[in-house]
Structures are given as structure tokens and as C-alpha cells.
C-alpha beads as a LAMMPS data file, in Angstrom:
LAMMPS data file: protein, C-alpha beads

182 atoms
181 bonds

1 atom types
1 bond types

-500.0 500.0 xlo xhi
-500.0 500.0 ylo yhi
-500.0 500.0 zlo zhi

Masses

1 110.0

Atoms # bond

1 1 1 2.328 -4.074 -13.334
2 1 1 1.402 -8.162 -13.269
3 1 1 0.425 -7.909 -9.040
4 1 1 -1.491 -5.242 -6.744
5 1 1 1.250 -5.681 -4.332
6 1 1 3.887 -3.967 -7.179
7 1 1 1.452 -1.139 -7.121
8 1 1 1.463 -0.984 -3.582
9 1 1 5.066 -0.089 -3.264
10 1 1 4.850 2.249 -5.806
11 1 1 2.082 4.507 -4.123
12 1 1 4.607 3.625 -0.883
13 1 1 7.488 5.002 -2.992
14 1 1 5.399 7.768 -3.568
15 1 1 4.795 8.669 -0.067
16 1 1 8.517 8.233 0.834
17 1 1 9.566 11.037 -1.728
18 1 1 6.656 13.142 -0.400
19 1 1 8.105 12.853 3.170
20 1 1 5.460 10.598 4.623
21 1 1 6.269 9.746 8.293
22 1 1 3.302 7.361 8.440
23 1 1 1.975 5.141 5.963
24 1 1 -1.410 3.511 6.591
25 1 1 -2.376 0.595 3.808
26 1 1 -5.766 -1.115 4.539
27 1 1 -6.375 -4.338 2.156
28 1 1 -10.731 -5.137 2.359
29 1 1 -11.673 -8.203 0.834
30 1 1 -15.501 -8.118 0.646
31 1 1 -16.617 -11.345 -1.030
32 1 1 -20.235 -10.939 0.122
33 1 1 -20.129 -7.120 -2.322
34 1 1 -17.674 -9.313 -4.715
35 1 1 -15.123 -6.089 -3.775
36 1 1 -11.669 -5.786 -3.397
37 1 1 -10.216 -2.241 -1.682
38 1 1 -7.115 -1.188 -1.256
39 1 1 -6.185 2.451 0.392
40 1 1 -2.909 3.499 1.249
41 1 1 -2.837 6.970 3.321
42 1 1 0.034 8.824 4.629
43 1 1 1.038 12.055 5.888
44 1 1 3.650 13.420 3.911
45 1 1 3.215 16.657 2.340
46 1 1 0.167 16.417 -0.211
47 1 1 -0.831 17.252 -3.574
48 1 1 -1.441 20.564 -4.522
49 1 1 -5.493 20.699 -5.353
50 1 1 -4.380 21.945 -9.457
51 1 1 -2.518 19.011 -9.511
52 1 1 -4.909 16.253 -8.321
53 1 1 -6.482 16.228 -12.172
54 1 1 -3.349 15.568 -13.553
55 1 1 -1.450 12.850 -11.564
56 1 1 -2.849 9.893 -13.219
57 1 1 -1.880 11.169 -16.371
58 1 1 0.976 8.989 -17.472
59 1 1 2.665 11.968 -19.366
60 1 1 2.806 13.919 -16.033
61 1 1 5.368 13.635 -12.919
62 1 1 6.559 16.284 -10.372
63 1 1 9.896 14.406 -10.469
64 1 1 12.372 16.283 -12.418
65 1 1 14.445 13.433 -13.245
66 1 1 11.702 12.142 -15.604
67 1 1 9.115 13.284 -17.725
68 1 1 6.763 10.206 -17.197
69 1 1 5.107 8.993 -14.164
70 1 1 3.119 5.439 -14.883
71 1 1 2.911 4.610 -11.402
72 1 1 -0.523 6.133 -10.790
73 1 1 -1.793 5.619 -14.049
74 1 1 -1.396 2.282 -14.012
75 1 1 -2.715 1.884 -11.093
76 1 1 -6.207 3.697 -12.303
77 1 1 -6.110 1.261 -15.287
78 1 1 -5.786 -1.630 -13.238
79 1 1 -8.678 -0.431 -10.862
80 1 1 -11.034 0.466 -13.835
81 1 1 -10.353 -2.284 -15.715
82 1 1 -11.634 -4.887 -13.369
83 1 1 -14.762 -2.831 -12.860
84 1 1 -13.408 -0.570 -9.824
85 1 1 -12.816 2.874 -9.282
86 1 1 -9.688 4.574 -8.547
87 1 1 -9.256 7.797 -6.559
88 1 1 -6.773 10.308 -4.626
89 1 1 -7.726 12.679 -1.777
90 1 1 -4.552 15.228 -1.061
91 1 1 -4.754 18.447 0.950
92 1 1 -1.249 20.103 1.249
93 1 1 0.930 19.938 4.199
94 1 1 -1.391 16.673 5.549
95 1 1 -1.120 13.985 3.085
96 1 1 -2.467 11.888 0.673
97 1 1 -5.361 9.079 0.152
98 1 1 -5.392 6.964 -2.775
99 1 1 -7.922 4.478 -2.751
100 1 1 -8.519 1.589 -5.306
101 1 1 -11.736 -0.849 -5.946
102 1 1 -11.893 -3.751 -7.691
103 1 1 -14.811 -5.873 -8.554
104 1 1 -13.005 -9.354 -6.594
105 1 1 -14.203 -11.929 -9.064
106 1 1 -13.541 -9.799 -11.881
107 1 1 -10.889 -12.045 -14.613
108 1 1 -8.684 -9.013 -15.164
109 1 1 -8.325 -8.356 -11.679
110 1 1 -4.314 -8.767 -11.352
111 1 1 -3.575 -11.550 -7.943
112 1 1 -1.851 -10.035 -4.951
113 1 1 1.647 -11.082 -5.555
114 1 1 4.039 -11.210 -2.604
115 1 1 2.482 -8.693 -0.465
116 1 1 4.260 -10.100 2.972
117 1 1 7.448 -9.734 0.740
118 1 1 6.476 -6.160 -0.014
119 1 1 5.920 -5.278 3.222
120 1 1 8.868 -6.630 4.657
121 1 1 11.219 -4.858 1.743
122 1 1 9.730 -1.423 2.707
123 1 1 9.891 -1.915 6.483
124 1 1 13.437 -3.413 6.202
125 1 1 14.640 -0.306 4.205
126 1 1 12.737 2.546 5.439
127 1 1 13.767 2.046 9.199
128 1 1 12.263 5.386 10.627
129 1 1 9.016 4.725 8.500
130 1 1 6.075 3.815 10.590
131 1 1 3.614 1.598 8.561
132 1 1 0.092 0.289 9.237
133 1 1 -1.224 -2.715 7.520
134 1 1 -4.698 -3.816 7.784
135 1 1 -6.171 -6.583 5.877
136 1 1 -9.520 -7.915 6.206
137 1 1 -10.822 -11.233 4.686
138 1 1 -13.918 -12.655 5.243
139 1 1 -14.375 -12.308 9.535
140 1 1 -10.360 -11.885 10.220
141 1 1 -8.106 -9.369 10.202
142 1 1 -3.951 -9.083 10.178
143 1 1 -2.404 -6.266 11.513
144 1 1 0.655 -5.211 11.718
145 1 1 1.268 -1.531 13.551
146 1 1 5.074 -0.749 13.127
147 1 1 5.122 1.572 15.891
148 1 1 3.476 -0.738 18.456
149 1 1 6.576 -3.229 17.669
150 1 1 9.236 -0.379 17.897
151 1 1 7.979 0.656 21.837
152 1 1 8.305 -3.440 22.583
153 1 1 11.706 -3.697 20.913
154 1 1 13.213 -0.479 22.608
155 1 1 16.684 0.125 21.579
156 1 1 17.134 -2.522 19.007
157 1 1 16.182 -1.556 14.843
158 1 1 13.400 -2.524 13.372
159 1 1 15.079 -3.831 10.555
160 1 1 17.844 -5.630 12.677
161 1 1 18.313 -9.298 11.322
162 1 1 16.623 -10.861 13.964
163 1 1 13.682 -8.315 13.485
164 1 1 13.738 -9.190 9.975
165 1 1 13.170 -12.856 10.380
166 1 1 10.491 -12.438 12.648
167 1 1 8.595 -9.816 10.591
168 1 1 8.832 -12.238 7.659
169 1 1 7.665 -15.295 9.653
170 1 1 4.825 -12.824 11.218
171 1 1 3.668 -11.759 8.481
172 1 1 3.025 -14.875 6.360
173 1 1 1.433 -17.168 9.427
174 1 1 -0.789 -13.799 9.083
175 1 1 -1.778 -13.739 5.794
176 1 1 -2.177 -18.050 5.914
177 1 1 -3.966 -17.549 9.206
178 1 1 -6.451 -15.057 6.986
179 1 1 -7.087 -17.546 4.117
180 1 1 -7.334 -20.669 6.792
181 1 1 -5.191 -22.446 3.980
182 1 1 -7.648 -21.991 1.370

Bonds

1 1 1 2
2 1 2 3
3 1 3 4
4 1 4 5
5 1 5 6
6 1 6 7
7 1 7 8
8 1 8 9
9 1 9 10
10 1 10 11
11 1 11 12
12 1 12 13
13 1 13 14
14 1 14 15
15 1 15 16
16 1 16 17
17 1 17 18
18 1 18 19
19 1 19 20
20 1 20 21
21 1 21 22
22 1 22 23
23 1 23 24
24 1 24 25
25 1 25 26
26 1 26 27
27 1 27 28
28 1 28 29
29 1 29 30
30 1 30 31
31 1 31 32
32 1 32 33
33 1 33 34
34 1 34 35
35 1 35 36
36 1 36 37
37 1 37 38
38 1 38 39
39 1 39 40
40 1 40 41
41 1 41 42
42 1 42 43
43 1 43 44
44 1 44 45
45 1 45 46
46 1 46 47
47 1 47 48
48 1 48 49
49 1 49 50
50 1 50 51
51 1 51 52
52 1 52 53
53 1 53 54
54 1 54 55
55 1 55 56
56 1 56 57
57 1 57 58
58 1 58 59
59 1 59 60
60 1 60 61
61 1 61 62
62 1 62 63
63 1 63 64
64 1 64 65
65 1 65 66
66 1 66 67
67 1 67 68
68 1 68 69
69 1 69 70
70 1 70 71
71 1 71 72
72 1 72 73
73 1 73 74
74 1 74 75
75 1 75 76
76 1 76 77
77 1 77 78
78 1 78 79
79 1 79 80
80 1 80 81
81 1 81 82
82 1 82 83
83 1 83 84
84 1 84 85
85 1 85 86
86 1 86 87
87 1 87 88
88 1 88 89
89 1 89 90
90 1 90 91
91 1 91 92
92 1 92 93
93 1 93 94
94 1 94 95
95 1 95 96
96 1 96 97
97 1 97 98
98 1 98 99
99 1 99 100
100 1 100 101
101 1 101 102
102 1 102 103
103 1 103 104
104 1 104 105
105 1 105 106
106 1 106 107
107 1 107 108
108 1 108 109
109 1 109 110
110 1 110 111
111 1 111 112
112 1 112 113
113 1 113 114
114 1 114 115
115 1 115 116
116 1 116 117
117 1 117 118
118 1 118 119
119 1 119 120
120 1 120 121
121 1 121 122
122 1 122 123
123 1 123 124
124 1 124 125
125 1 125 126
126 1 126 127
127 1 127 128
128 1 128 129
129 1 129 130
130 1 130 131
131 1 131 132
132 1 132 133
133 1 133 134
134 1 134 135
135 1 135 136
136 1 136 137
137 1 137 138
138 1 138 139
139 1 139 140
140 1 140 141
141 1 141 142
142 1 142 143
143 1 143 144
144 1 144 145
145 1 145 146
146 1 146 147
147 1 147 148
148 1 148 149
149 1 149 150
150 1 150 151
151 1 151 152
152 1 152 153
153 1 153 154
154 1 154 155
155 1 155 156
156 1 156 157
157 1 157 158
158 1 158 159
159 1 159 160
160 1 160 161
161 1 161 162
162 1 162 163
163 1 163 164
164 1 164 165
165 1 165 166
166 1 166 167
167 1 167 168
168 1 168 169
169 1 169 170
170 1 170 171
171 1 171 172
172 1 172 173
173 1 173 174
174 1 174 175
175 1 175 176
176 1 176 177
177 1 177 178
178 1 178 179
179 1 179 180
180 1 180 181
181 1 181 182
């Protein structure tokens, strides 16, 4: 995968199938430790502790309907090979924490990509999902708390049209708000 925000849905993907109800991704830019973290945490049922060894093997996947799973793998590779670590905390029946470092200035650090566009795509299609997004650059910091929005918008959907639009527009005044148009 070209952009981090490509692996970010797939770790979201991840937590769908495992039932996640809540989905927590925190984005830390630390230029001042030249570090780039990104930790996505959710609920859903876990990874069984015999397991954890084995799920960033790419010849390995708990899905029956395959007999590869890349998705983590990658994901490692990507981490590792811009001088970052890559690792998953699971404990059955309470979730799962997979957390990625990057050295920031490294060259084979991949960009971003669209990550408002991400965002949006899994808030827009996973309706009863609540997400969390934190991102931190420099002294700001977006957030965007899905379950805050659905007390203020009482009976109407998340993803309703309306919702949609505004979500989009929220989210990228956010993320040009946190680079001050750099």
C-alpha cells in the first residue's frame, strides 16, 4: 500500500469483522523526536494470545475465505522500513491495539493519502460504528468524536447526506487548520 491512510482502513476493516463497536485512531506527529505514530484501538473481540505471533505473517489469516492476509504485514513493513516499529496488543473479549512508528523524515516513509476521505468512507458506511480520531501536529489537535455528533444530531443518521457534506467539509478545514496551509 502507496499511503498510511490505505492501511488505516485496513486495520479499520479489521476491527469491523472482529465486531468492534468503537474504533479509536490517534495520528502523533512529533517533529521535535522526527516521529510519526499511528494507533488504532477498538473493542471488538481480540486476538487470541497464540495468535498474536502469527498475524503479521502474510501467509496467515483467520478469514476462511482466503489463505493470505497482507494487511498487517504490510503494515509492519511499512513501519520498519522507515525506521519504526510496529506492534499489536489483543486480550480476548476486549479488543485490539495496533500501534505503528515511523521515523517522520524518513524517505521511505509512505505520505498520508486522503485520510479525511478515509474517514468519511468508513463513517458514511459503518453507520452504528462509533469512531475517534485524534491527530496531533505540532501544538494542534483535530478531533472528531462520532458519538459526541450523534447525541447533537438526535434522530437524524450520521451518514444522512447532509451529515455527509458536513463531515467532509469538517474534516478537511481540520486537517488545513492543523498544517496552517503549510
Amino acid at each position: 500500500m502507496r499511503e498510511l491512510s490505505l492501511h488505516i482502513l485496513d486495520i479499520v476493516q479489521n476491527s469491523i469483522a472482529a465486531l468492534a463497536s468503537l474504533i479509536e485512531i490517534q495520528i502523533d506527529e512529533d517533529l521535535a523526536r522526527d516521529q510519526l505514530t499511528i494507533q488504532i484501538a477498538d473493542n471488538g473481540k481480540g486476538i487470541h494470545k497464540e495468535l498474536l505471533d502469527q498475524v503479521t505473517d502474510p501467509f496467515f489469516t483467520s478469514r476462511k475465505t482466503r489463505r493470505v492476509g497482507l494487511g498487517l504485514a504490510l503494515f509492519a513493513q511499512a513501519a520498519e522500513g522507515a525506521e519504526g516499529e510496529f506492534r499489536i496488543d489483543s486480550e480476548v473479549g476486549k479488543g485490539t491495539k495496533v500501534t505503528a512508528t515511523f521515523r517522520y523524515h524518513h524517505i521511505d516513509r509512505a505520505p498520508f493519502g486522503d485520510l479525511a476521505g478515509t474517514l468519511l468512507a468508513v463513517i458514511m458506511l459503518n453507520p452504528d460504528l462509533d469512531v475517534v480520531y485524534r491527530h496531533s501536529y505540532r501544538d494542534k489537535t483535530l478531533c472528531l468524536d462520532t458519538r459526541e455528533i450523534k447525541r447533537e444530531l438526535g434522530e437524524v443518521a450520521i451518514n444522512h447526506p447532509t451529515m455527509i457534506s458536513w463531515l467532509e467539509g469538517f474534516m478537511q478545514e481540520g486537517i488545513d487548520d492543523l498544517y496552517g496551509g503549510e
